[in-house]
PAFI-342812 format. One line per 5 residues: number of its first residue (from 1); their letters; for each residue x, y, z of N, C-alpha, C. Coordinates in steps of 0.1 Angstrom, whole numbers, plus 5000, padded with zeros to 4 digits. Example, Ala and Ser with C-alpha at 12.3 -4.5 7.8 and 13.67 -1.06 7.14 Angstrom:
2
1) as) 5132/4943/5078/5123/4955/5078/5132/4967/5078  5128/4978/5071/5137/4989/5071/5129/5000/5079
//
This chain:
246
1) xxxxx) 8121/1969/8289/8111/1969/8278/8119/1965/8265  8129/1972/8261/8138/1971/8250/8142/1957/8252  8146/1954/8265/8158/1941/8263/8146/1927/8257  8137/1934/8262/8120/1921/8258/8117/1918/8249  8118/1930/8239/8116/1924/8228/8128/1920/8217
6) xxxxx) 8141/1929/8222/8150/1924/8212/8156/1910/8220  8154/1903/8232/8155/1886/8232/8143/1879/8227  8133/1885/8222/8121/1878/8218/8127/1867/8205  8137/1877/8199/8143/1870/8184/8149/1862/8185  8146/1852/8189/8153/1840/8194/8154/1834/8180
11) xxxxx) 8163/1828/8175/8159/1816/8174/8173/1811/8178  8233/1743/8137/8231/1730/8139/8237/1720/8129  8257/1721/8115/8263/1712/8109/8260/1697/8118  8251/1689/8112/8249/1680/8122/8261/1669/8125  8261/1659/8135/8271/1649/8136/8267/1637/8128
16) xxxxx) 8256/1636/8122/8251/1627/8114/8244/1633/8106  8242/1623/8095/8221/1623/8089/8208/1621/8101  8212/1614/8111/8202/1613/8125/8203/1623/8130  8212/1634/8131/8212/1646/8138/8203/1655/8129  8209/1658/8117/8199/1664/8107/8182/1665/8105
21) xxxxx) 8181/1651/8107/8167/1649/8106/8160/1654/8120  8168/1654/8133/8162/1661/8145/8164/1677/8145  8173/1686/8137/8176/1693/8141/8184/1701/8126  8176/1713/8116/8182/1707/8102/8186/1724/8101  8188/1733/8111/8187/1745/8112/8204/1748/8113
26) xxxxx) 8214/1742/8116/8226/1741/8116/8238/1745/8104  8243/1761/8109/8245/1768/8099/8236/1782/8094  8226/1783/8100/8216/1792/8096/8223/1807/8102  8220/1818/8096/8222/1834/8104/8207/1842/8102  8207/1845/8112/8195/1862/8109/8193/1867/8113
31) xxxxx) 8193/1883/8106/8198/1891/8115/8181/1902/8116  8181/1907/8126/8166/1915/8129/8164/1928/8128  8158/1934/8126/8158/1957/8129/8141/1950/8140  8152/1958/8153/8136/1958/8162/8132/1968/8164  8118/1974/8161/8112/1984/8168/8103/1987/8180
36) xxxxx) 8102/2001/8188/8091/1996/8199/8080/2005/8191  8070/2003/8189/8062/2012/8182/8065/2017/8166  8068/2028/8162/8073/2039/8155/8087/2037/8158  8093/2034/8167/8108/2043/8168/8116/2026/8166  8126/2026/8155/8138/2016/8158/8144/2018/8170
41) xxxxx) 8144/2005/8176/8149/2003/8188/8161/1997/8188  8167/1991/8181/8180/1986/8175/8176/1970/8167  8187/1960/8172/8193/1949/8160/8191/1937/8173  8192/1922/8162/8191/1909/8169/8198/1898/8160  8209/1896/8164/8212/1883/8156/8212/1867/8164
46) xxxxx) 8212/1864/8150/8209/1848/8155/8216/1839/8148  8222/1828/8153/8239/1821/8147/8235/1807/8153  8232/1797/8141/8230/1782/8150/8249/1773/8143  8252/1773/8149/8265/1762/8143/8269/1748/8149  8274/1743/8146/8275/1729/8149/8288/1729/8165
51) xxxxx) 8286/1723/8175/8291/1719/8187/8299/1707/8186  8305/1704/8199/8307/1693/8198/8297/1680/8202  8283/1683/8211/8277/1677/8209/8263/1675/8202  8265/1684/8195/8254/1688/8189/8252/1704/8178  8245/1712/8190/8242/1726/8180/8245/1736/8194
56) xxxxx) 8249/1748/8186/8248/1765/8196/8244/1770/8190  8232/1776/8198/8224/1788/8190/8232/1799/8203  8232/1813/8192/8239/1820/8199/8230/1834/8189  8224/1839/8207/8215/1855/8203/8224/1866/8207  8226/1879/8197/8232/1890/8202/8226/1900/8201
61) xxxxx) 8216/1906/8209/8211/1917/8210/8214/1934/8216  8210/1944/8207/8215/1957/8210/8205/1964/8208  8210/1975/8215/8200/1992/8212/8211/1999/8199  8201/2007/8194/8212/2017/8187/8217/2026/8193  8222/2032/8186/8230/2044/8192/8219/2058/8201
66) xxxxx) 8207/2058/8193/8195/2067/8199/8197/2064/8211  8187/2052/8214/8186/2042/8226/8194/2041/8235  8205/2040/8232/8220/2038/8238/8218/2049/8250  8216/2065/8245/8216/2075/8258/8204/2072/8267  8192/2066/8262/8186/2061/8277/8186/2049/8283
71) xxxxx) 8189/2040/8276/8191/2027/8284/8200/2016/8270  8213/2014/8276/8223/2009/8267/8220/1995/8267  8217/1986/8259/8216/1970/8260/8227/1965/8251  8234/1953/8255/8243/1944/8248/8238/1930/8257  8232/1927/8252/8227/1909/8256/8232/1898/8249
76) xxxxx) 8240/1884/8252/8240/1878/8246/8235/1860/8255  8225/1856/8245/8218/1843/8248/8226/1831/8239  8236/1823/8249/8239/1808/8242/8231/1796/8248  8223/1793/8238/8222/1777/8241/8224/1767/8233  8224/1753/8241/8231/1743/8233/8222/1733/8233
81) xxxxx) 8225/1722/8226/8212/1711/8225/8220/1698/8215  8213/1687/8214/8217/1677/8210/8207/1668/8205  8210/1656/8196/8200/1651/8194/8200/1636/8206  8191/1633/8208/8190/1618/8219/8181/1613/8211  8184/1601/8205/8173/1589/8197/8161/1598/8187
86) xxxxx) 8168/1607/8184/8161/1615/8170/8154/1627/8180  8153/1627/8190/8142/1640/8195/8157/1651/8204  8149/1660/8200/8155/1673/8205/8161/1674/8222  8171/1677/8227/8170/1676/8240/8182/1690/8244  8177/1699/8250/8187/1715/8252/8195/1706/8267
91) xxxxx) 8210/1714/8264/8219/1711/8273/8226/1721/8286  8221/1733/8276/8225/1750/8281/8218/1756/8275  8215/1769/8290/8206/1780/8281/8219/1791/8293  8225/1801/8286/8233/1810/8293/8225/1825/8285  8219/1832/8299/8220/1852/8293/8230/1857/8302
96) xxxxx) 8236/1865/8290/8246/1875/8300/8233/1891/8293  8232/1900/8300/8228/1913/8305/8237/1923/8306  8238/1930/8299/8241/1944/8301/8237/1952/8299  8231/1959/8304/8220/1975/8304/8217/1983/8317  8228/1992/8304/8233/2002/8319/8243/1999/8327
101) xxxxx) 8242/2001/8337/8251/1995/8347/8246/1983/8353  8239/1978/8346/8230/1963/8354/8238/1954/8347  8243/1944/8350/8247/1932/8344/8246/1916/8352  8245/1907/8346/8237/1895/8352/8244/1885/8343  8249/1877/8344/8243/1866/8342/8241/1850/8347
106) xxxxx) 8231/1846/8339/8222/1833/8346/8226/1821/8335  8230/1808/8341/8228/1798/8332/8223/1790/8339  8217/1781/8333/8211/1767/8332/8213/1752/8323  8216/1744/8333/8225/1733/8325/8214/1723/8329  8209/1717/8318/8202/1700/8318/8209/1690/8322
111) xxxxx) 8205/1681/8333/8216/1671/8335/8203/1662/8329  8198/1658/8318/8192/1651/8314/8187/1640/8317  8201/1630/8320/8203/1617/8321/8197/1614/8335  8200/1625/8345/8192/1623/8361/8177/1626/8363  8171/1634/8349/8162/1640/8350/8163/1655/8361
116) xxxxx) 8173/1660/8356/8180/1676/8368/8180/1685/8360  8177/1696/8366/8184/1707/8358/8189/1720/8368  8200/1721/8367/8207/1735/8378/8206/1747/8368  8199/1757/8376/8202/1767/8376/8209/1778/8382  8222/1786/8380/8227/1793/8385/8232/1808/8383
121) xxxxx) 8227/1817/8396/8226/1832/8394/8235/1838/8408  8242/1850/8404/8251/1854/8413/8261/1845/8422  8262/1832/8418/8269/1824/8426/8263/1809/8433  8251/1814/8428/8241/1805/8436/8236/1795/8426  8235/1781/8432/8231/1772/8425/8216/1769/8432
126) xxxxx) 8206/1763/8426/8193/1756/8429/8193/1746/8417  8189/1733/8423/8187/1720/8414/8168/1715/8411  8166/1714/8398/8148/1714/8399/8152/1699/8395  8139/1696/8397/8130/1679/8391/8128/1682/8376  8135/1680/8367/8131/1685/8358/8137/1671/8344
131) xxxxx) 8121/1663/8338/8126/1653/8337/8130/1652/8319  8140/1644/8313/8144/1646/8304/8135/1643/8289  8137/1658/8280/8128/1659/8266/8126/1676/8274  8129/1682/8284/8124/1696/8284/8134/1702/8278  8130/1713/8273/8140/1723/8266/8139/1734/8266
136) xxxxx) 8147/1745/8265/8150/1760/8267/8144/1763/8257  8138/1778/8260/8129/1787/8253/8133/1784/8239  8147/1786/8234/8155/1783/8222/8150/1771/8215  8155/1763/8220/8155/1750/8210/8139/1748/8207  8130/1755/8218/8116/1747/8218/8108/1760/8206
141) xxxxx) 8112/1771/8200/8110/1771/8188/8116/1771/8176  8131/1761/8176/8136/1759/8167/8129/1745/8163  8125/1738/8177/8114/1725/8173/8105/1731/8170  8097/1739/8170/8085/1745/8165/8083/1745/8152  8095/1751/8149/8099/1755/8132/8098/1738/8122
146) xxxxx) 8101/1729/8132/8105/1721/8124/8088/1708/8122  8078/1714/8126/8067/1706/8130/8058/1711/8112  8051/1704/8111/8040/1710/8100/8032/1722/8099  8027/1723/8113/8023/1736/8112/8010/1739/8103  8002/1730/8107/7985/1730/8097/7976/1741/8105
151) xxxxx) 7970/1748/8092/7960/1755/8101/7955/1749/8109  7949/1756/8120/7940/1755/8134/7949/1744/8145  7961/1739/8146/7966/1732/8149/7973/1739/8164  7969/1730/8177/7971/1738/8184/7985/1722/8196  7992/1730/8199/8005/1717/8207/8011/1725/8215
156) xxxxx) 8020/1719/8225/8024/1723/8236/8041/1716/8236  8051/1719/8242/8065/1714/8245/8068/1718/8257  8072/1710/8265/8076/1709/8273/8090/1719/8278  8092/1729/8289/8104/1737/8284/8107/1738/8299  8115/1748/8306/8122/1751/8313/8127/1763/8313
161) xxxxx) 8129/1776/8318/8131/1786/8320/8126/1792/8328  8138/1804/8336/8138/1812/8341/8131/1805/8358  8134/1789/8363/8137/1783/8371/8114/1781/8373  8114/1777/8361/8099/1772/8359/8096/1761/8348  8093/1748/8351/8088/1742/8345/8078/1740/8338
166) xxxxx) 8072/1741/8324/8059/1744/8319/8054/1739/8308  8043/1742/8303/8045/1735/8289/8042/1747/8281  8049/1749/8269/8049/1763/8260/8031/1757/8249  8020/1762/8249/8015/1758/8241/8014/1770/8229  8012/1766/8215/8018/1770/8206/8002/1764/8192
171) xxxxx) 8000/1780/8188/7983/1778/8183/7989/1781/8167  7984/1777/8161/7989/1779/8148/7972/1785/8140  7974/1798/8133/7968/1808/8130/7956/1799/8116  7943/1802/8114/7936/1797/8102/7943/1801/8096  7945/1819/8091/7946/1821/8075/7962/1821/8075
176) xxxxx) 7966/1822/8056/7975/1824/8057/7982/1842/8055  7988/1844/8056/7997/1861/8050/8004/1861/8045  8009/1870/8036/8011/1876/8028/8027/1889/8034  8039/1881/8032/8048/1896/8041/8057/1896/8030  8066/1907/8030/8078/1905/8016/8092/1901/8029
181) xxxxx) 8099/1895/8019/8109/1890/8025/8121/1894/8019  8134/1889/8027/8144/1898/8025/8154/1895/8012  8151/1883/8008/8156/1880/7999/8148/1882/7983  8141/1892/7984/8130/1896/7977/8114/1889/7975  8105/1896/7970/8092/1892/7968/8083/1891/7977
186) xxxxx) 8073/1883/7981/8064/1884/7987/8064/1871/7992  8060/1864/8005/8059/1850/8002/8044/1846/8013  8036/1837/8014/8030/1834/8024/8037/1828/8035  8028/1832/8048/8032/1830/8060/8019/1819/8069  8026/1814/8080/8019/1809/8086/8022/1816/8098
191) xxxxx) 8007/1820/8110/8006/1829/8120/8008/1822/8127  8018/1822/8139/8019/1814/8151/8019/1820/8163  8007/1819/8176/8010/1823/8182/8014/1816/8201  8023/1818/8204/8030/1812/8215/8025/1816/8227  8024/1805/8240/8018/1812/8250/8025/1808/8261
196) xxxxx) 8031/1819/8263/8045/1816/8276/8041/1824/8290  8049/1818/8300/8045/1821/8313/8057/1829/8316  8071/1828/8310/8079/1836/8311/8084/1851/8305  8092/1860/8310/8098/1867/8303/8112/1862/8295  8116/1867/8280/8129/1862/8275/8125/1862/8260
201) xxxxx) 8129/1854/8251/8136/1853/8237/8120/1847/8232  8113/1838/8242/8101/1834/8231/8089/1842/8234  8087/1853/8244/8076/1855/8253/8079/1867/8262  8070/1875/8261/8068/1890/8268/8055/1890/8280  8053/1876/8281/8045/1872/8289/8033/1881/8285
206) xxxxx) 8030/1877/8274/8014/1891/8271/8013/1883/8254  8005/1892/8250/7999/1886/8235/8014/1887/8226  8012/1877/8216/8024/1879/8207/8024/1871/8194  8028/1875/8182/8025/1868/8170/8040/1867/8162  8037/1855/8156/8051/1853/8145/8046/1849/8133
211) xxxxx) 8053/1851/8125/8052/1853/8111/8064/1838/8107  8061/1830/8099/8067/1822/8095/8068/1817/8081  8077/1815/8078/8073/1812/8061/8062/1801/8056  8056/1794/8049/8049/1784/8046/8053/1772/8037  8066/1771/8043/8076/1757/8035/8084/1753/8049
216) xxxxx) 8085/1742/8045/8096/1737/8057/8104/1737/8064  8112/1752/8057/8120/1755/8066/8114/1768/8078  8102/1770/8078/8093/1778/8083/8101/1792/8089  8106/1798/8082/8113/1813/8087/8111/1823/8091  8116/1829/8106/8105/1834/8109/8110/1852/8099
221) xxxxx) 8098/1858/8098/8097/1870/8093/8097/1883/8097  8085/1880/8112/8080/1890/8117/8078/1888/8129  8081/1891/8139/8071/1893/8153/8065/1900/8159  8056/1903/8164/8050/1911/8175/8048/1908/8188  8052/1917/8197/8047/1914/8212/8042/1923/8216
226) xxxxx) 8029/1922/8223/8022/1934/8232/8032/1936/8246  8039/1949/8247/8046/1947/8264/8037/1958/8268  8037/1960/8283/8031/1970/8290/8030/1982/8284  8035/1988/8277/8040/2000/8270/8043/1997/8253  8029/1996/8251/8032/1990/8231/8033/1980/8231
231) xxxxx) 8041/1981/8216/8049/1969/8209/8054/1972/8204  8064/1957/8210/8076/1956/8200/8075/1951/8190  8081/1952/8183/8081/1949/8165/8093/1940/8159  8100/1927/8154/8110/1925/8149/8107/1920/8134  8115/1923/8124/8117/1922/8112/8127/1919/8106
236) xxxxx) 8127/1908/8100/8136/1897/8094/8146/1907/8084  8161/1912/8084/8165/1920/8075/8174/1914/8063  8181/1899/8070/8191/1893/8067/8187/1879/8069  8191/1870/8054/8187/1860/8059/8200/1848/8055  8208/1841/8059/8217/1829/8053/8217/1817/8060
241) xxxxx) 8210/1812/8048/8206/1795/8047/8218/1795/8052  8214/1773/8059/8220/1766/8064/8232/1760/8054  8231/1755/8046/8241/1752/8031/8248/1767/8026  8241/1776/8031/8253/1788/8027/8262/1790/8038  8263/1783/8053/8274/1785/8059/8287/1778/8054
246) x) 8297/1786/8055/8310/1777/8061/8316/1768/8070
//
């Protein structure tokens, strides 16, 4: 339940100005306080930097120290992505799992160019039909972030996860809101809500809302997910622009 919503918080120095314009989040940090209900459930950070072929987004999620005595989580989510002829294209999606004594991890590599994509867990490889423009939970709302985003506006992206091919559709809310943000004041938001067939970083496989800024760099602020037991809660605590990296 914990590990669900603190990978919910998903979210690029480009190689060019053509990279930039596909992908303009490169350099960005943010960091989350998640709760499940009432109770802080711990932290989520999120790190996009420039690669060598592109960008890594890189998620680190934890419980606190409360949490810690019933179920300890340290998760970390790297994916990678690139630009191909100005559109977005993910290269790697890797979770590693720690909670408890459970540990896992699964990657998945795009072989784009064949239209492939392997996935591999415990040792084991499986290869899908999977043809090129899909992309990992990750990149497909960091492309989200980067679309207009007009009221009533409703689209879909094509993705890949958790060894399922789909299309993520993605409803954008009438009104606007109203949330204070971390770098002070108050700002309007645009509601987005996502509708995933998977568990992981974009999707609790159940109802869920995001909060996003209402300027172009669309930031997220807030999320909600319904899981079996509540919700989880994440809230934007820490925010550093892309031009404020080193």
């Amino acid at each position: 339940m914990i590990r669900r919503g603190l990978l919910l918080l998903c979210l690029i120095l480009p190689l060019s100005g053509h990279a930039m314009a596909c992908q303009p989040f490169i350099g960005e940090k943010m960091t989350f306080d998640v709760g499940w209900e009432f109770i802080n459930a711990g932290s989520a950070t999120m790190e996009i930097v420039k690669s060598r072929q592109g960008w890594r987004t890189q998620t680190f999620a934890r419980t606190n120290r409360v949490l810690d005595m019933f179920k300890k989580v340290r998760d970390t989510i790297t994916a990678e992505g690139m630009c191909v002829h100005g559109r977005m294209q993910s290269l790697s999606f890797d979770v590693e799992q720690h909670e408890n004594r459970y540990h896992s991890t699964k990657q998945t590599r795009f072989f784009w160019r064949k239209d492939k994509v392997r996935y591999t867990q415990k040792g084991t490889s499986t290869w899908y039909r999977v043809p090129a423009g899909h992309l990992s939970v990750v990149d497909a709302f960091l492309l989200t972030r980067t679309m207009p985003l007009k009221p009533g506006d409703t689209f879909s992206i094509p993705v890949f996860d958790s060894r399922k091919r789909y299309e993520v559709v993605v409803h954008v809310g009438e009104k606007r809101e109203m949330l204070s943000a971390p770098w002070g004041g108050r700002v309007s938001c645009v509601v987005l809500e996502p509708k995933l067939l998977t568990e992981g970083i974009f999707s609790s496989k159940g109802t869920m809302k995001i909060w996003v800024t209402d300027d172009v760099r669309h930031i997220p602020l807030r999320l909600v997910a319904k899981i079996k037991f509540g919700h989880i809660v994440g809230t934007l605590e820490q925010y550093r622009a892309p031009q404020q990296a080193r």
